[in-house]
Biopython code that builds the backbone (N, CA, C, O; Angstrom):
import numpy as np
from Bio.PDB.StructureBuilder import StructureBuilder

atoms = [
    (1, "UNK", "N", (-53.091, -136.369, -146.161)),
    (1, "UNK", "CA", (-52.714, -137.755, -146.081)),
    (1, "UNK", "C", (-53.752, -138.516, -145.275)),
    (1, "UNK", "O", (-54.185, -138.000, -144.245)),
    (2, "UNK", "N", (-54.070, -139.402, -145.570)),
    (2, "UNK", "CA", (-55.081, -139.998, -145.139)),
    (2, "UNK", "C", (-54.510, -142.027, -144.514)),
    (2, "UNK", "O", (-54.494, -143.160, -144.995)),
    (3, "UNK", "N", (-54.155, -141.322, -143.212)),
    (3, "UNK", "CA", (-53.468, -142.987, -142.694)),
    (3, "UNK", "C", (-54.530, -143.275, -141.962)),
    (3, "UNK", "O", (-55.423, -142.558, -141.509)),
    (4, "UNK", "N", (-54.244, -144.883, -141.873)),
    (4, "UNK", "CA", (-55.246, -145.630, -141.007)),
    (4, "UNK", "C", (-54.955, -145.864, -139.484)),
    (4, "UNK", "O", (-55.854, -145.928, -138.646)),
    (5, "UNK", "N", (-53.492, -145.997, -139.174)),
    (5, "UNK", "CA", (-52.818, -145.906, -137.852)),
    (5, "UNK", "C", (-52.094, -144.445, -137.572)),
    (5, "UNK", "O", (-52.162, -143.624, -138.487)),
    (6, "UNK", "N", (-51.571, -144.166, -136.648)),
    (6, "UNK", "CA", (-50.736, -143.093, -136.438)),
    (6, "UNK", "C", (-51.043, -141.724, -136.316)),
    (6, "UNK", "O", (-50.288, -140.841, -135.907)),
    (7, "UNK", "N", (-52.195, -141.613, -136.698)),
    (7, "UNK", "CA", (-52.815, -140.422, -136.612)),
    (7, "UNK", "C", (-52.493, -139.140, -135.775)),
    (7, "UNK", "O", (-52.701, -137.972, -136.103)),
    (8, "UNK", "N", (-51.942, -139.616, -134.631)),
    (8, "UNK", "CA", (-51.630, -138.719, -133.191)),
    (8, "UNK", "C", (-50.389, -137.870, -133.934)),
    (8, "UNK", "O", (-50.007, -137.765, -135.099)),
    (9, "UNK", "N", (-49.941, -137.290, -132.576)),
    (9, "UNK", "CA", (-48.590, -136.555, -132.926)),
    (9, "UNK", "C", (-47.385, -137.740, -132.891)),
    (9, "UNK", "O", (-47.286, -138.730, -132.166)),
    (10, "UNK", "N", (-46.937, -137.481, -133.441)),
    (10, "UNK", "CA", (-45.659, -138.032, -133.770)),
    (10, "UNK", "C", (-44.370, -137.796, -132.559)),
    (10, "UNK", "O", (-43.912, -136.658, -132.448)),
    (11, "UNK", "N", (-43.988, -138.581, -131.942)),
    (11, "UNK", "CA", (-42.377, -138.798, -130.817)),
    (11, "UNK", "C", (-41.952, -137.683, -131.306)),
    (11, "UNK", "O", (-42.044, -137.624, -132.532)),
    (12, "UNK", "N", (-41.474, -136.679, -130.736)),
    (12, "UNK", "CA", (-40.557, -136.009, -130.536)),
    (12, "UNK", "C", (-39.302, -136.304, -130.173)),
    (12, "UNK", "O", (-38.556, -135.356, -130.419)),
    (13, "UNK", "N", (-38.442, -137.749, -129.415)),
    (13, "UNK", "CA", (-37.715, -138.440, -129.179)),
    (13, "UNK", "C", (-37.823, -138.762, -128.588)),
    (13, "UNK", "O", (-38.947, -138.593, -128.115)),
    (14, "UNK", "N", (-36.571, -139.912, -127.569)),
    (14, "UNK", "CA", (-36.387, -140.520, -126.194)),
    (14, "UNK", "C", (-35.015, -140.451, -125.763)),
    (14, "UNK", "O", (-33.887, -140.299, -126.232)),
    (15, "UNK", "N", (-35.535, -140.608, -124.792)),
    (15, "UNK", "CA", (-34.169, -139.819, -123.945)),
    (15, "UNK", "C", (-33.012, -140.950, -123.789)),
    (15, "UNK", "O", (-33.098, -142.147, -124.064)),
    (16, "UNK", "N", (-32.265, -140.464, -123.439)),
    (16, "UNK", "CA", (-30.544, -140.916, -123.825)),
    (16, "UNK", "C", (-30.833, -142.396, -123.223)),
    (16, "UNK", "O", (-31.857, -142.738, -122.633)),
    (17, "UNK", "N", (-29.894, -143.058, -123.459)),
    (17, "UNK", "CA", (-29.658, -144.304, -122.845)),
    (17, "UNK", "C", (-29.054, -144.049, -121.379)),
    (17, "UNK", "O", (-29.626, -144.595, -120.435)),
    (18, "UNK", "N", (-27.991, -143.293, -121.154)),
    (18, "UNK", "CA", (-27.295, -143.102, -119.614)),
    (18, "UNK", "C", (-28.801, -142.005, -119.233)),
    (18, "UNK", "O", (-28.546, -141.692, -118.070)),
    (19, "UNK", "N", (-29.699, -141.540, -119.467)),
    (19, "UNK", "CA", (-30.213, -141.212, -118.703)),
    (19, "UNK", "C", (-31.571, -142.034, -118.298)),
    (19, "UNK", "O", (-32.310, -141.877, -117.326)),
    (20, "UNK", "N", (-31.630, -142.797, -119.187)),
    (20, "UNK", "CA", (-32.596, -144.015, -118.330)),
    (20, "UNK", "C", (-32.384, -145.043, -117.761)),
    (20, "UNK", "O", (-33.261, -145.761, -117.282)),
    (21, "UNK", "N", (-30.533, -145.372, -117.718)),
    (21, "UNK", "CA", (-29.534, -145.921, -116.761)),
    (21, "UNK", "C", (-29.887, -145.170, -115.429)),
    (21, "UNK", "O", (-30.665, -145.637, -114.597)),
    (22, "UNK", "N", (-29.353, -144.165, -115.324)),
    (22, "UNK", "CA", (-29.866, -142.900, -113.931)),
    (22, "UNK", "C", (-31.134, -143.675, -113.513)),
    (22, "UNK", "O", (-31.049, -144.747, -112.915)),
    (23, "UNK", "N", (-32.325, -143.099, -113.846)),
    (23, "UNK", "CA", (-33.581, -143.801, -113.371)),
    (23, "UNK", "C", (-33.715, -144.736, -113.091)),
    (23, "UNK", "O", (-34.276, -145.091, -112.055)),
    (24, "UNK", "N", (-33.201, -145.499, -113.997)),
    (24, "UNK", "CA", (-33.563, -147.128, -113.307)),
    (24, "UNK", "C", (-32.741, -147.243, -111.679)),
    (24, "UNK", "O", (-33.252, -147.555, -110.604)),
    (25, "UNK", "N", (-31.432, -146.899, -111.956)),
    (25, "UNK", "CA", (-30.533, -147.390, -110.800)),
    (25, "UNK", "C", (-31.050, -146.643, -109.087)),
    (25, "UNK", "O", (-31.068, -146.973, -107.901)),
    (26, "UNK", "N", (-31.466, -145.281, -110.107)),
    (26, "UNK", "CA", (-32.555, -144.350, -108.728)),
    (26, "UNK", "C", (-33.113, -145.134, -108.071)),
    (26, "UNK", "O", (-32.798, -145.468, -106.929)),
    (27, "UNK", "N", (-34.288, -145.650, -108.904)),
    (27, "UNK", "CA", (-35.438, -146.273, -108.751)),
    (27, "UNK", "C", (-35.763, -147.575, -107.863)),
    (27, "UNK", "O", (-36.687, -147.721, -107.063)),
    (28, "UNK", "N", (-34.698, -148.529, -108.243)),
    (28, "UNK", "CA", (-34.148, -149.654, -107.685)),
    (28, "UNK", "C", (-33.915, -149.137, -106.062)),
    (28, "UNK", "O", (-34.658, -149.398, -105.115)),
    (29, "UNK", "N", (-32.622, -148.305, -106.034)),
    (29, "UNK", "CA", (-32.410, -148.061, -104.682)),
    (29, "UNK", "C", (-33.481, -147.290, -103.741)),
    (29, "UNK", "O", (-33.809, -147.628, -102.603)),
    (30, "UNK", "N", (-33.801, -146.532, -104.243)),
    (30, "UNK", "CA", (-34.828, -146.152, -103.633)),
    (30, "UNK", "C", (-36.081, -147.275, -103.506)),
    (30, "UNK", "O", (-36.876, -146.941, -102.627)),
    (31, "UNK", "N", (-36.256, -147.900, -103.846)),
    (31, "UNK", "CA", (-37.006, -148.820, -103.609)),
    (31, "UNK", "C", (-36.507, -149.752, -102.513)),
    (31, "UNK", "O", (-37.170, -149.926, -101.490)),
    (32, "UNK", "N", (-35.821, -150.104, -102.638)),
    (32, "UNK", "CA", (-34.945, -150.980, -101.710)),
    (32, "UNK", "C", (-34.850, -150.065, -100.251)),
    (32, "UNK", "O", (-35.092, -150.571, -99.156)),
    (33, "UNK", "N", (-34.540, -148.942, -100.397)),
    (33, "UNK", "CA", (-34.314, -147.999, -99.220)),
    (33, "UNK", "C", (-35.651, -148.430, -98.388)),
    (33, "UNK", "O", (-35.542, -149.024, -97.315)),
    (34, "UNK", "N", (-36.781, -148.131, -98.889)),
    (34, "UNK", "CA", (-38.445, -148.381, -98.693)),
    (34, "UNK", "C", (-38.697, -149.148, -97.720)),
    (34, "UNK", "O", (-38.998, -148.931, -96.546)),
    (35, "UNK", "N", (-38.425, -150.817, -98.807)),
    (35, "UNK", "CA", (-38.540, -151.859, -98.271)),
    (35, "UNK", "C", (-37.832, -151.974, -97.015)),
    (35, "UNK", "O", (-38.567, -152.193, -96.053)),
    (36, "UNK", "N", (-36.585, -151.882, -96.773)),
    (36, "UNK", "CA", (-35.930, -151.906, -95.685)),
    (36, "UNK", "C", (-36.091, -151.539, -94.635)),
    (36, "UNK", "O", (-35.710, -152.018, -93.567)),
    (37, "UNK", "N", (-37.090, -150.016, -95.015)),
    (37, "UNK", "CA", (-37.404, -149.166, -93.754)),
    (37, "UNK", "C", (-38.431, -149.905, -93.346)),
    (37, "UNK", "O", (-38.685, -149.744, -92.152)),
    (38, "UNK", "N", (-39.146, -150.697, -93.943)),
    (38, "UNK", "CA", (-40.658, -151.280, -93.421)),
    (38, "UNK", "C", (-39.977, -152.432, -92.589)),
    (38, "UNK", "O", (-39.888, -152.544, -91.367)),
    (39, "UNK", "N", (-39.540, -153.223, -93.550)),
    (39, "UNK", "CA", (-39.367, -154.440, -93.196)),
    (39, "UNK", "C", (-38.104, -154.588, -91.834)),
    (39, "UNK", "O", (-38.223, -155.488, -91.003)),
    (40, "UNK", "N", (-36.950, -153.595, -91.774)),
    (40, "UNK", "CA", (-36.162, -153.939, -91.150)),
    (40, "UNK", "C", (-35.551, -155.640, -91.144)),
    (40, "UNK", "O", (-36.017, -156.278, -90.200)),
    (41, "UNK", "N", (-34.549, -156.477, -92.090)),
    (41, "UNK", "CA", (-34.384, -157.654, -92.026)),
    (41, "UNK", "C", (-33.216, -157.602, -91.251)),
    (41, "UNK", "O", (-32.587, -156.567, -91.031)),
    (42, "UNK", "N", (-32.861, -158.971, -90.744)),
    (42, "UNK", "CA", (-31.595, -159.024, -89.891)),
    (42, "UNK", "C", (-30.478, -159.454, -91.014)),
    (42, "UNK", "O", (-30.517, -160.651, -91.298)),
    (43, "UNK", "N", (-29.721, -158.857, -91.537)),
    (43, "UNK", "CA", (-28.554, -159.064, -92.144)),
    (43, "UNK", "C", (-27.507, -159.212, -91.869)),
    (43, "UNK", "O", (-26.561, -158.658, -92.428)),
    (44, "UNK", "N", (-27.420, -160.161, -90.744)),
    (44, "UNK", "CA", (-26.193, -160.788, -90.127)),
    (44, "UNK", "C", (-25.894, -162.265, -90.436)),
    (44, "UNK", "O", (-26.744, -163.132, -90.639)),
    (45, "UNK", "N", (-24.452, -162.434, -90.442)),
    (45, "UNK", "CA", (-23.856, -163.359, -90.976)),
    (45, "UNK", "C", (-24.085, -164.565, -90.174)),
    (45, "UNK", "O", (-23.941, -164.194, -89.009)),
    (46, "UNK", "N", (-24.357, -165.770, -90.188)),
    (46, "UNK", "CA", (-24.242, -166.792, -89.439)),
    (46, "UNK", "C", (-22.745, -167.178, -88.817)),
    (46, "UNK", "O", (-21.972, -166.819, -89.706)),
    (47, "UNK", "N", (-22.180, -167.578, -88.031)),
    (47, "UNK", "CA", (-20.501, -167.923, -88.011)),
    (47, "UNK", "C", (-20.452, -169.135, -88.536)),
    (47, "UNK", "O", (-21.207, -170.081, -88.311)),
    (48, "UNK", "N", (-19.266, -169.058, -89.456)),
    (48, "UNK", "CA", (-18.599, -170.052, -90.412)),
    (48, "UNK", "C", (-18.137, -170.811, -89.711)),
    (48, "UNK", "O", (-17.432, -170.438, -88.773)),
    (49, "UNK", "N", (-18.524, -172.785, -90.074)),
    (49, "UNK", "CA", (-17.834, -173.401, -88.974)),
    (49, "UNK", "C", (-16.795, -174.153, -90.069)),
    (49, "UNK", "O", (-17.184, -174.643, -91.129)),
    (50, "UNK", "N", (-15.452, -174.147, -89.624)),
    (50, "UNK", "CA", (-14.615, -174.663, -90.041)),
    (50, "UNK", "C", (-14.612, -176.121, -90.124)),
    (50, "UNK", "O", (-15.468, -176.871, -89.653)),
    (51, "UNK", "N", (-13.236, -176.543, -90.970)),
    (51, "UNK", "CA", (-13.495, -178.210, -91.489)),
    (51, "UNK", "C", (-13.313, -178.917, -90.350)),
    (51, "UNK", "O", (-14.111, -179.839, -90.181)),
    (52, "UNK", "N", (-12.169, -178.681, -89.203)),
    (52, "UNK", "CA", (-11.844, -179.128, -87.825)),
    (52, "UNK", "C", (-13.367, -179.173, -87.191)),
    (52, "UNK", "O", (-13.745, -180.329, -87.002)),
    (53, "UNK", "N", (-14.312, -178.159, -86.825)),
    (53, "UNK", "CA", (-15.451, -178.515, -86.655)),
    (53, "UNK", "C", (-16.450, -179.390, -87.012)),
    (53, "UNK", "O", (-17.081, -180.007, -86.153)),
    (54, "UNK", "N", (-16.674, -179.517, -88.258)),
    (54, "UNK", "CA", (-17.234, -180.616, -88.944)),
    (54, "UNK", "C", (-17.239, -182.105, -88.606)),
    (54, "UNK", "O", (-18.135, -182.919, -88.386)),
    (55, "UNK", "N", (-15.296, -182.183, -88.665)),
    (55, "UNK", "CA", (-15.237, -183.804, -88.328)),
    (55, "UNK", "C", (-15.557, -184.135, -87.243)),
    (55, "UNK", "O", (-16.131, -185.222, -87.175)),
    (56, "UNK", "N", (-15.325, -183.344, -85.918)),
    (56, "UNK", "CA", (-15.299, -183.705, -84.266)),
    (56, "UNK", "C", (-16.784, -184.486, -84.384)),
    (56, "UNK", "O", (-16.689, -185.588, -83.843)),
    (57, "UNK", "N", (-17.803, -184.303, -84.799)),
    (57, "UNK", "CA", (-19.682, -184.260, -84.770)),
    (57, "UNK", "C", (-19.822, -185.257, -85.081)),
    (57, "UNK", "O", (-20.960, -185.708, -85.213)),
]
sb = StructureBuilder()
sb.init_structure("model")
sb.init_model(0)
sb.init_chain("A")
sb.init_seg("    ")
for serial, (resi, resn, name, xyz) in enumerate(atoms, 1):
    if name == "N":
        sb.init_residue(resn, " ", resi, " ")
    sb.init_atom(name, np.array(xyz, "f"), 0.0, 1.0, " ", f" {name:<3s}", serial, name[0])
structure = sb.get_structure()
């Protein structure tokens, strides 16, 4: 046979859908884990000021 594209070997397949769900979601967190360790951010809440607060100002 004589093709002009494709020449190589041919896919053998791809892997499942839930298992490249797995990876991604790995991947993400672990990434995030990373960042965090470098960066250390402060992830604390500001305090919520209520509507009674608001008007007194």
């Amino acid at each position: 046979m004589n093709q002009k594209f494709g020449g190589g070997r041919q896919p053998t397949g791809t892997p499942s859908l839930a298992w490249s769900c797995v990876v991604v979601i790995v991947s993400l967190l672990s990434g995030a884990s990373v960042v965090h360790n470098i960066f250390k951010p402060d992830l604390t809440l500001p305090p919520v000021e209520t509507k009674e607060k608001q008007s007194d100002k």
